[in-house]
N, C-alpha and C positions, 0 to 999 in steps of 0.2 A: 209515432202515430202518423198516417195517411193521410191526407185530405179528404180523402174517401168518406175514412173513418169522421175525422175532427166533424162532418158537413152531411153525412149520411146516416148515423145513429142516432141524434140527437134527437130528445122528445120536443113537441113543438113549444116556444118559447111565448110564455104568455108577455104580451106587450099592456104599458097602460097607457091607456088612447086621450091625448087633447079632450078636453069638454067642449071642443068648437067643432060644427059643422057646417063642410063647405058644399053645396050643391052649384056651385056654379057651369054652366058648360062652356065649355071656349071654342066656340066654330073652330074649324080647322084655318080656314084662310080670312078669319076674322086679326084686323092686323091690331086692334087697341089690346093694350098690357089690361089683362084680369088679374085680380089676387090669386094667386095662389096657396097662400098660406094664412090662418088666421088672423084678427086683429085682436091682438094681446098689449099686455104690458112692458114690453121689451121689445129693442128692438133686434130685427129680421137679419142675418149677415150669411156670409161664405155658403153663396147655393151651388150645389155640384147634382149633375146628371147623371147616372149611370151608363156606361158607355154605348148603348143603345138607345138614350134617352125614355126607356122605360118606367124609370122612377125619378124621381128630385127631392132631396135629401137638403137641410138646412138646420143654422143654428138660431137661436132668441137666446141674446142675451141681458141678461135681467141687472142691470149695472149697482141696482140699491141692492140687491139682497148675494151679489156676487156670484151668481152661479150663472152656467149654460146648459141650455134645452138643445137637444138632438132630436130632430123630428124628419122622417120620409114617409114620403105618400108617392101611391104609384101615377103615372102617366099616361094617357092618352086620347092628348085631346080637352079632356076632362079633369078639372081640379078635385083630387078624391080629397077624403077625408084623412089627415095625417094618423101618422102613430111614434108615440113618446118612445124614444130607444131608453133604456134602462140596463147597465151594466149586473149580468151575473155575477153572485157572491159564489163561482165556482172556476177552480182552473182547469186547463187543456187534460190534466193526468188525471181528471174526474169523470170525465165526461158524459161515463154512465150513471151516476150518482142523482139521486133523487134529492125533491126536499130543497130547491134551488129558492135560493132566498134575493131579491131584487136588492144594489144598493142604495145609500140614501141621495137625494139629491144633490150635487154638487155642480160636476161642469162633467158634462158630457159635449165633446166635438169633434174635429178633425175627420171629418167622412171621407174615406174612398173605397169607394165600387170594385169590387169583382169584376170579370165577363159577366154579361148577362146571365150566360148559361150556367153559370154556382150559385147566381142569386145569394148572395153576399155582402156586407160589406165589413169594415174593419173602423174601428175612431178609436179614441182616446178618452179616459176616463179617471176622475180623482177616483170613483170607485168606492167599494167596501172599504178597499185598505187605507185611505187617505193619500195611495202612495200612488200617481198616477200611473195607468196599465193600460196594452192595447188590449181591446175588444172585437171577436167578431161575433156582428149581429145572430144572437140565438145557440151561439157555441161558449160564453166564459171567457177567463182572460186567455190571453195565449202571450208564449216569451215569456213568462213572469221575472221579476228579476227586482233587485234593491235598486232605489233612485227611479226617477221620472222616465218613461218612456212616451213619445210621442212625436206626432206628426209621421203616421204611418201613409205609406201609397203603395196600391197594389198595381204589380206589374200588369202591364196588357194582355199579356197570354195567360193571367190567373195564375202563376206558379209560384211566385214569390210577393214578398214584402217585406218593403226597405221602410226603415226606419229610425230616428235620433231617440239615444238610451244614454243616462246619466251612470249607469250603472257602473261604470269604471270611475268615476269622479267628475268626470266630464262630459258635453255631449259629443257621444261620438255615432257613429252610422251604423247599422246591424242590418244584416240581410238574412228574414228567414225564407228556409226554405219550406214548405208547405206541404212537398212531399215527406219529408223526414221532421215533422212536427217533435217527433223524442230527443232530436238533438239539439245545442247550443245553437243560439241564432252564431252567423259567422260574423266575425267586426270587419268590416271596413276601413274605417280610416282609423289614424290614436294619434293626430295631429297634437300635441301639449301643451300647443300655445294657441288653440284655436277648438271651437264649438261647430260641429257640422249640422246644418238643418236647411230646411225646404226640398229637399230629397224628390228630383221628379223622373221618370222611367220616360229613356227613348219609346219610339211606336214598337220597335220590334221586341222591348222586352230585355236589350242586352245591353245598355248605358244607363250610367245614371249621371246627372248634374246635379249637383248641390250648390249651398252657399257656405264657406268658412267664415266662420263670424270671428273675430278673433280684436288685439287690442289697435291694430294698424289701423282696421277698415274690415268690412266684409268683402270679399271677391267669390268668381265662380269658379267650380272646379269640375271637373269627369272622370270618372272611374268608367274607362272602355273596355274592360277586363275584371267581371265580376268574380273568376274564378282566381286570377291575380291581382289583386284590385292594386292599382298605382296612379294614385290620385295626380293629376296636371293642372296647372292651373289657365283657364278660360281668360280670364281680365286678370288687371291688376291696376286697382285704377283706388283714389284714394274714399274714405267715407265709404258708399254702401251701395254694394251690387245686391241684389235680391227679386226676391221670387222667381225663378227662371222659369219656363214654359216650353216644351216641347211644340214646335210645326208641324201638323198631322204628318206629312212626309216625311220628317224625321232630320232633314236640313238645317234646318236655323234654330236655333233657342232666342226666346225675347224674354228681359228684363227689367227690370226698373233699375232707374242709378240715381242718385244724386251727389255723383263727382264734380259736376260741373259746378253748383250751388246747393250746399245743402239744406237749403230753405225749402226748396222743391224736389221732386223725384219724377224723370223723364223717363221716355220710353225707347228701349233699342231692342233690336233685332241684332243678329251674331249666327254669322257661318260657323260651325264648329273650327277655331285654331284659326281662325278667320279674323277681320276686322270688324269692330261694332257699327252698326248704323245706327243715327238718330232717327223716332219716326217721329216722336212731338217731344213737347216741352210741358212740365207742369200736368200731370193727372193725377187722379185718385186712383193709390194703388188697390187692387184687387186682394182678396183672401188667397186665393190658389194662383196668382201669375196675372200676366197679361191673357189675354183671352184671343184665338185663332179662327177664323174661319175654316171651314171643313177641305177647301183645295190648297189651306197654307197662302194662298195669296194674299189675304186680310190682318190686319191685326186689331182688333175692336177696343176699346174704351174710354174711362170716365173724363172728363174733363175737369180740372180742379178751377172751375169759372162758377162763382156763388151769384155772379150778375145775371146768369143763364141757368141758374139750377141744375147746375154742373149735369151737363149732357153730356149724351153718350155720343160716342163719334167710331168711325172706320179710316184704317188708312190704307191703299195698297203698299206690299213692302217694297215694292220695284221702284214704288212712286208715289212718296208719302205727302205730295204738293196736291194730290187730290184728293184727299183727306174729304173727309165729309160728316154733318152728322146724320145721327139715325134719329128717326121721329120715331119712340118709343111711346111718348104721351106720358112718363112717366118724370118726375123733378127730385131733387134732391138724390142723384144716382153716388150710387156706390159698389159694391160687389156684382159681378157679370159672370155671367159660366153659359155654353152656347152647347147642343147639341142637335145631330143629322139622327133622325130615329129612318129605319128601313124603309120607310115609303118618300124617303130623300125629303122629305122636311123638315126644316131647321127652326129650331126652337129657341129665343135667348131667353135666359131667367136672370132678373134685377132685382138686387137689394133696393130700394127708393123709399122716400120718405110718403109717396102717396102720386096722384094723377094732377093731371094739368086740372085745373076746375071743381075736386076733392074741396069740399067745403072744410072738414076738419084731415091734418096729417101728424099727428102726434108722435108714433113710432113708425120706422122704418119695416114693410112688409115684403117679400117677395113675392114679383108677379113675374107674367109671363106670357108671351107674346111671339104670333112667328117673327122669325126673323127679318124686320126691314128689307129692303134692295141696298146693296152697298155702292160703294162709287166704284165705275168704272175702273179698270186698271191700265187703260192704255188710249 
């Protein structure tokens, strides 16, 4: 099956919509953080932009009743009104099939975006079956397979998605490919002493880095030869390498470690086959990675400082001594995801517990704000 097909047949997909509505408008060069997402009873986490900053896509997770809400709403400018992603009770070899029944609430998460242009995205879901499966928005499961699949990323060119699948006993890596939807995703790694996951696509679409979780320590790895995949290993350093981050340029990948002291988890940056650089010490790690600037020159976030309601901060990577932070207006930060939408401005979206002056902040909401001026690089 096509992608054509999977994304082009399919009758349109009824969504059930949040009972909240947002009319907020966000000036464009209004710099205070607005909500962008409801106030509900759970809190707000891992907000991701579609790669043209057209829509922003987020989780609420409901920590008493155990389950995660997947919600996107489109962008621009204007906080629209969200829509609940809900997992079909149908697979990829259905596709024409009527009669599609929604499944029951559980944990719906893991968003990533398409190109804008397939209007798309993929996440992860306990699902109908109990048995977690990826999803794309509006298409059923797709991959199906025995054991958990999850933490899907689509490549930047739209053609693929890489993903961690239990299905062999262990987590290992699967690349499908989305032109040839009929066949087996292909495995990647079958490490046996080790879990692959956080899976993230160079810019051009033809690397991937991950993390091996394994019983030593977690470290990074790259497959630079998706057709030959032979995994290398990035670090090797003791405790836990994770979430890696692609540099829009395609240059450097940034980390989180806590080799040094495992109390805390620091921030570095890394030439590919290169040496790691520290940018700080002690942040709040992000859902999807550290977070980039659009020229690669910046590396942005959380501060793990509760004296300060853990601010958001920038560092240049050439020159992390100029470090600065960014006046958000927002406190209690946690998850960051930043996008350049076509009229070149940049957007960040914060997980936060509420605003500087918020009379009540009970759960964590995601707002969103242009982006600050960052420090100087030179």
């Amino acid at each position: 099956m096509t992608l054509t097909l999977l994304l082009g047949i399919l009758p349109s997909m009824s969504f059930t919509f949040g009972v909240f509505v947002l009319n907020t408008i966000i000036p464009r060069a209004f710099a205070q953080a607005t909500p962008a997402s409801p106030d509900v009873s759970g809190n707000c986490q891992a907000p991701v932009w579609s790669p043209a900053g057209t829509q922003l896509a987020w989780e609420v997770n409901y920590h008493e009743k155990k389950t995660i809400e997947l919600y996107v709403a489109p962008f621009n400018g204007v906080a629209s009104p969200p829509r609940k992603l809900m997992p079909l009770n149908r697979g990829a070899s259905a596709v024409t099939a009527g009669f599609d029944r929604a499944a029951p609430e559980l944990v719906v998460h893991e968003a990533s975006f398409a190109p804008d242009s397939i209007k798309r995205l993929v996440y992860s879901s306990s699902g109908a079956t109990q048995d977690y499966d990826l999803y794309v928005d509006g298409a059923g499961v797709i991959a199906a397979g025995p054991g958990t699949d999850g933490g899907p990323a689509w490549s930047p060119d739209g053609k693929f998605i890489v993903f961690t699948s239990a299905r062999t006993g262990q987590g290992d890596l699967y690349l499908l490919d989305l032109a040839l939807m009929e066949k087996p995703p292909l495995r990647l790694t079958g490490d046996l002493n080790a879990s692959e996951v956080y899976a993230a696509w160079s810019p051009d679409s033809k690397k991937v880095v991950y993390v091996g979780h394994g019983a030593q320590g977690d470290n990074l790895y790259l497959i630079d030869n998706l057709n030959f995949p032979a995994p290398r290993a990035l670090t090797a350093w003791a405790h836990t390498q994770t979430r890696p981050a692609w540099s829009p340029d395609g240059t450097l990948v940034a980390f989180y470690s806590n080799h040094t002291d495992n109390r805390r988890f620091d921030l570095y940056t890394m030439p590919i086959g290169g040496t790691p650089t520290l940018i700080t010490t002690d942040v709040v790690m992000s859902h999807r990675g550290p977070i980039w600037s659009s020229d690669s020159k910046h590396v942005i976030y959380v501060k793990n400082d509760s004296d300060h309601f853990s601010p958001v901060w920038a560092a240049p990577v050439a020159d992390p001594t100029r470090a600065a932070e960014l006046k958000t207006g927002t406190v209690g930060n946690g998850d960051l995801a930043l996008t350049r939408r076509a009229d070149g401005s940049m957007w960040l979206a914060v997980a936060a517990q509420g605003r500087a002056g918020d009379p009540q902040r009970d759960f964590k909401r995601i707002y969103v704000l242009p982006l600050p001026t960052l420090p100087a690089t030179k």
